[in-house]
N, C-alpha and C positions, 0 to 999 in steps of 0.2 A: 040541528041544535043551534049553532053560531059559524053561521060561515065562512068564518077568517081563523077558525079555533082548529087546531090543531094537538091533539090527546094523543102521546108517545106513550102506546102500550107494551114496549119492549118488558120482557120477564125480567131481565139484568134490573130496569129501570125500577120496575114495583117492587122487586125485592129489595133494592136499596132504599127507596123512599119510604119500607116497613123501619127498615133500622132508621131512618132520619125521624120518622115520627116518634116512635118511641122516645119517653121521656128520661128512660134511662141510658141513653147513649150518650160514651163520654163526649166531652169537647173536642177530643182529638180526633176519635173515630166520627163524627158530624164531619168534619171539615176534611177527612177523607174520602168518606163515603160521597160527599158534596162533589168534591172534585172529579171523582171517577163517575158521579149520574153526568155531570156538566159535559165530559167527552161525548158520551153517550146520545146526549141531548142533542151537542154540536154538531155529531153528521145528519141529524136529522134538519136542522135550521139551516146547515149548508147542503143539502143535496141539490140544490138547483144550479150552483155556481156554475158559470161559463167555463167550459175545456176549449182550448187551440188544441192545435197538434205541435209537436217537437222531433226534431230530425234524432237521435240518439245510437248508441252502438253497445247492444247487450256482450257478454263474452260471445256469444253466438253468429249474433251479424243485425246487420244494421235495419232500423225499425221506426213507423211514424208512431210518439206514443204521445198519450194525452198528459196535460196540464192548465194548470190553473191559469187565466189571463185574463186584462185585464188589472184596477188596480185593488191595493190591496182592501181586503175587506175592513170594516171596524166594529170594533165591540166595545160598546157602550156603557159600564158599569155606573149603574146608580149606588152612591155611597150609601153606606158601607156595605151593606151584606151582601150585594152587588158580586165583589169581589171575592167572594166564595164561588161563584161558578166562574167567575172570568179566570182564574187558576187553572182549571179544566181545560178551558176554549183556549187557549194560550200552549197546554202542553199539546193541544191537537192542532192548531195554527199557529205554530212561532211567531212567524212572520208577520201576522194579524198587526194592525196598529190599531191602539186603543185611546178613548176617552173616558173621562169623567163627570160623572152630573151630580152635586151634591145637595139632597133632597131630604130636608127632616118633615116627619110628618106631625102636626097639633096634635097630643095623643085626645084632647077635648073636644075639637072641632074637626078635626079628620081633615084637614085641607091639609096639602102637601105647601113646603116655604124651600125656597132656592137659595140654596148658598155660594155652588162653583160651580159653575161651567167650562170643560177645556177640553176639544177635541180637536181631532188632525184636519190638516185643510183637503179642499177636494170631496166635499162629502157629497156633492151630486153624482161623482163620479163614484162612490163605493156602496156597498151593498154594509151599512148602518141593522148593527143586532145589539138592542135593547138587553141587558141581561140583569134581573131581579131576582131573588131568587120565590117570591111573595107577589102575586096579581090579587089585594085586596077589595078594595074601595074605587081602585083604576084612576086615583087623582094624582100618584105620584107619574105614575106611567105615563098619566096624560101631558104631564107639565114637561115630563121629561121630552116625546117627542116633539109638543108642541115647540121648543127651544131647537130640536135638530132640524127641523124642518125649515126655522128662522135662518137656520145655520147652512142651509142649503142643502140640505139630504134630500131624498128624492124616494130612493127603495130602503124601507126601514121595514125590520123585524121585530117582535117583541118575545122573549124568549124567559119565561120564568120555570120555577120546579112546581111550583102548587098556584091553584087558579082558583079564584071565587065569583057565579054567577055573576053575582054586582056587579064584579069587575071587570068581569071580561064584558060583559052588557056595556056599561061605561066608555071600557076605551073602544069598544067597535063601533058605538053608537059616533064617538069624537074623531075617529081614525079609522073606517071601515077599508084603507086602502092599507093597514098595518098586520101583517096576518101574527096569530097568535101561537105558541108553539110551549108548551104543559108537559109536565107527566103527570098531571093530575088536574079532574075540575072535582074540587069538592064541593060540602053541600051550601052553606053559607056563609055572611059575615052573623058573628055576634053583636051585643050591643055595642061593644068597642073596638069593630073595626076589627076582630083578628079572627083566620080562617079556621073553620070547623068541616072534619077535625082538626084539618091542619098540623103543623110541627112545633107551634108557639113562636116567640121573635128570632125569625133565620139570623139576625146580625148576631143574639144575644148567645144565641146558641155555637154560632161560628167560633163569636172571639171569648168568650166562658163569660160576659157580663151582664150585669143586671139590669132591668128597664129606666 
């Protein structure tokens, strides 16, 4: 299908993405059930990280065991709705250091417009994960890592809950060295840019407000 596309068919995963679509779930339960797919999500987006070994001393006796090394990863929240899964990746990476990309989209002309930029320094050295919770149109995502790359990333991820052909087409066509990582590729965009069937506005539905 697209070979940087990556579809998380965990059961935990589809069964929660049923309650996020539903348009009767509350705002509370959205932003719960968000956060516990995003964990979900997260060992899937990190399973590659680099282990060392660590000299360590069980009650038992003494053992060479693995750990994370190297420096710390970063996750990348494009505002706002962004922040609904970066909650997730956060209680599964504490340690994670995080940036911000602030991205409103024309809802007329679909082009993504930049407003903040700020992330941690050293980004050629870390392993850079995109997190949307929406891969529409793939013009925010694009502009998004086109900026980390400026910024000196190197291995970037892009890491949403719901994926639209367009989109994922779009940014692998612009960044085919960015792999993509979904619980979902559904079927299309509608005429305005929003995914079918998709969840409706992930920001709107996060924070309870209107478009």
């Amino acid at each position: 299908m697209y070979a940087n596309l990556t579809v998380v068919d965990h059961p935990l995963i589809q069964h929660k993405l049923t309650i996020l679509r539903d348009k009767n779930t509350s705002t509370a339960q959205f932003r719960q059930v968000l956060r516990e797919v995003a964990v979900i999500l997260g060992c899937e987006v990190t399973k590659d990280l680099t282990l060392g070994k660590i000299d360590i001393e069980t009650p038992l006796e003494k053992i060479s065991a693995p750990y994370l090394e190297g420096k710390k990863l970063c996750f990348v929240s494009i505002l706002r709705a962004g922040n609904g899964l970066l909650d997730g990746l956060l209680d599964l990476i504490p340690s994670a250091r995080v940036g911000h990309v602030g991205i409103q989209r024309d809802h007329e002309t679909l082009e993504a417009h930049r407003y903040y930029f700020k992330t941690p320094d050293k980004l050629d050295e870390r392993l850079v994960i995109v997190v949307d919770p929406m891969l529409a149109t793939g013009n925010t995502a694009i502009d998004a890592v086109n900026e980390l790359k400026k910024a000196g990333a190197i291995k970037i991820k892009f890491l949403c809950l719901v994926a639209a052909p367009e989109g994922v087409e779009k940014l692998s066509k612009a960044h085919p060295d960015v792999p993509i990582i979904t619980a979902a590729l559904d079927r299309k965009l509608n005429d305005v840019g929003y995914i079918l069937p998709g969840l409706g506005d992930a920001g709107d539905r996060i924070y309870g407000t209107k478009g």
